[in-house]
C-alpha positions as CSV (number, residue, x, y, z in Angstrom):
1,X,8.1,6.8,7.6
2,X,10.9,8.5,6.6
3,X,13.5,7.2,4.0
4,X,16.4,8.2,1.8
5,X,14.8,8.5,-1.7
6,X,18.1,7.4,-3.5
7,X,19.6,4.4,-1.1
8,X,16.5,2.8,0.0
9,X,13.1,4.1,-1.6
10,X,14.2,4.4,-5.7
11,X,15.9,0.7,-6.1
12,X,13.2,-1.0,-3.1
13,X,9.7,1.1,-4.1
14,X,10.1,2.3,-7.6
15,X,12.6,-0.2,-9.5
16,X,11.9,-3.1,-6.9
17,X,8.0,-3.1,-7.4
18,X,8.4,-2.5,-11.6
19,X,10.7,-5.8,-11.0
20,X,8.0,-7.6,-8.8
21,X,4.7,-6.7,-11.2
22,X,6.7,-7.1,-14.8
23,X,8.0,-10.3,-12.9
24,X,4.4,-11.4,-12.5
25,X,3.3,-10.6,-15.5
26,X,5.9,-12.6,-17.1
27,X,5.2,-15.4,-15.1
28,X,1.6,-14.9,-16.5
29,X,0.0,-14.9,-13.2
30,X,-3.5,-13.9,-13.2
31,X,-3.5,-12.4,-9.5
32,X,-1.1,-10.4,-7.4
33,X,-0.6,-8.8,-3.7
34,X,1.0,-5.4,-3.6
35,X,1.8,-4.4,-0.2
36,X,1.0,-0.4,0.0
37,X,0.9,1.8,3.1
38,X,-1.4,4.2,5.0
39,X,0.9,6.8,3.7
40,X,-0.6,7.0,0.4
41,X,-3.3,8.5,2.2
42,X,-2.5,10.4,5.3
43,X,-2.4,13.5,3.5
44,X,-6.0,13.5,4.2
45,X,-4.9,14.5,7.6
46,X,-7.4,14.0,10.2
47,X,-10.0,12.0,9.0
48,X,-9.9,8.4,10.5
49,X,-10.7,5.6,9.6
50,X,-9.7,7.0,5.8
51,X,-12.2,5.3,3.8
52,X,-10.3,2.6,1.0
53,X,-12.1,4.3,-1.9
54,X,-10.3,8.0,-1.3
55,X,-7.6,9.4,-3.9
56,X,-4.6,9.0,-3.0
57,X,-2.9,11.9,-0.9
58,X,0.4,10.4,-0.1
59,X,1.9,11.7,3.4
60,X,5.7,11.8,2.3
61,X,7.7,10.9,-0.2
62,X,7.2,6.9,0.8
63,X,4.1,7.8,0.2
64,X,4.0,8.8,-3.0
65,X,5.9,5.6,-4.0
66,X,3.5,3.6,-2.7
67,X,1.2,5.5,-4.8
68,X,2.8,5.1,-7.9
69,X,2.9,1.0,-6.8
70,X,-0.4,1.2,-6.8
71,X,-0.7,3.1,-10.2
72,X,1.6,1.0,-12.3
73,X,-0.8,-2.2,-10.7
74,X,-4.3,-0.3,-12.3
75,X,-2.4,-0.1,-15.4
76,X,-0.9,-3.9,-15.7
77,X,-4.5,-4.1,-14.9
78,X,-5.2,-1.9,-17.7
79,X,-2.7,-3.6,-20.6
80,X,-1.9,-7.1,-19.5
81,X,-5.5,-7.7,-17.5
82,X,-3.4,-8.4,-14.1
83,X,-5.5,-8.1,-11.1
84,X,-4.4,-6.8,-8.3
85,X,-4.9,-6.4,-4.3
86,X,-3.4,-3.7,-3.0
87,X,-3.3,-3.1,0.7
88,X,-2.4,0.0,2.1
89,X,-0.3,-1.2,5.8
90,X,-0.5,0.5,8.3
91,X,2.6,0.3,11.2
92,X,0.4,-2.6,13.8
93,X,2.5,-2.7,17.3
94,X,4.3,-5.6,17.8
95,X,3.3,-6.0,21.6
96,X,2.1,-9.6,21.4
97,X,1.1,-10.2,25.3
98,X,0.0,-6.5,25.2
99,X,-3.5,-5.0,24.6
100,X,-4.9,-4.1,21.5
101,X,-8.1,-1.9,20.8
102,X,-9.5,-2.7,17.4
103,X,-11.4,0.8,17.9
104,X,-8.3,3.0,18.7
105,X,-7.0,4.5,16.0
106,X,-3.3,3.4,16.2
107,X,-2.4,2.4,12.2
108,X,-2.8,-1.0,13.8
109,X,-3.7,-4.0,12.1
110,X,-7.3,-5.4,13.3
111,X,-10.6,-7.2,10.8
112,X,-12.4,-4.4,11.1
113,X,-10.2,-1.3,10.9
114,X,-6.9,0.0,9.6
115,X,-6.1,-1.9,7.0
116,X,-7.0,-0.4,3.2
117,X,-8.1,-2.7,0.4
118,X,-8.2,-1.5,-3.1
119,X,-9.1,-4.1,-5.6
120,X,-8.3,-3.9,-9.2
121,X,-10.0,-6.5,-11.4
């Protein structure tokens, strides 16, 4: 995925998911979503399925904001005992009358691959 750092990923990623999880807090919910991406992790490179319990080793600079998402959510965790699901997206084809392979390795969406889970409670 690539995007412009200052027009798009600094106000949406960065400010925009500080905004959402402060927001939350706030509201005293007990329990959020934060919607991640396989790019945290693709700097793996090569190793698929990427297990949901690697370090991070964002892709790009998307990436990396994702992975800061996901580090500000361990530490609401952390100070204001905010769980969190965070699931790291991958980018599913949106073919709807075509086939899909849950066993091919195509950052699609499917129960039993592709899809990254990281649960902070």
């Amino acid at each position: 995925m690539q995007a412009e750092f200052y027009d798009s990923l600094l106000p949406l990623n960065i400010i925009g998911g500080y905004n959402a999880i402060q927001a939350a807090h706030q509201a005293r919910c007990e329990h959020i979503v934060f919607a991640s991406s396989v790019n945290a992790v693709l700097g793996h490179g090569g190793v698929e399925p990427v297990s949901w319990d690697v370090p991070v080793h964002p892709f790009n600079v998307y990436g990396a904001t994702k992975c800061w998402g996901e580090s500000l959510a361990r530490v609401y965790l952390s100070q204001h005992n905010l769980s969190t699901i965070c699931i790291r997206l991958g980018s599913p084809p949106f073919q709807q009358d075509g086939d899909f392979d849950a066993d091919e390795p195509n950052l699609g969406i499917s129960p039993r691959r592709n899809t990254a889970w990281l649960f902070f409670r």
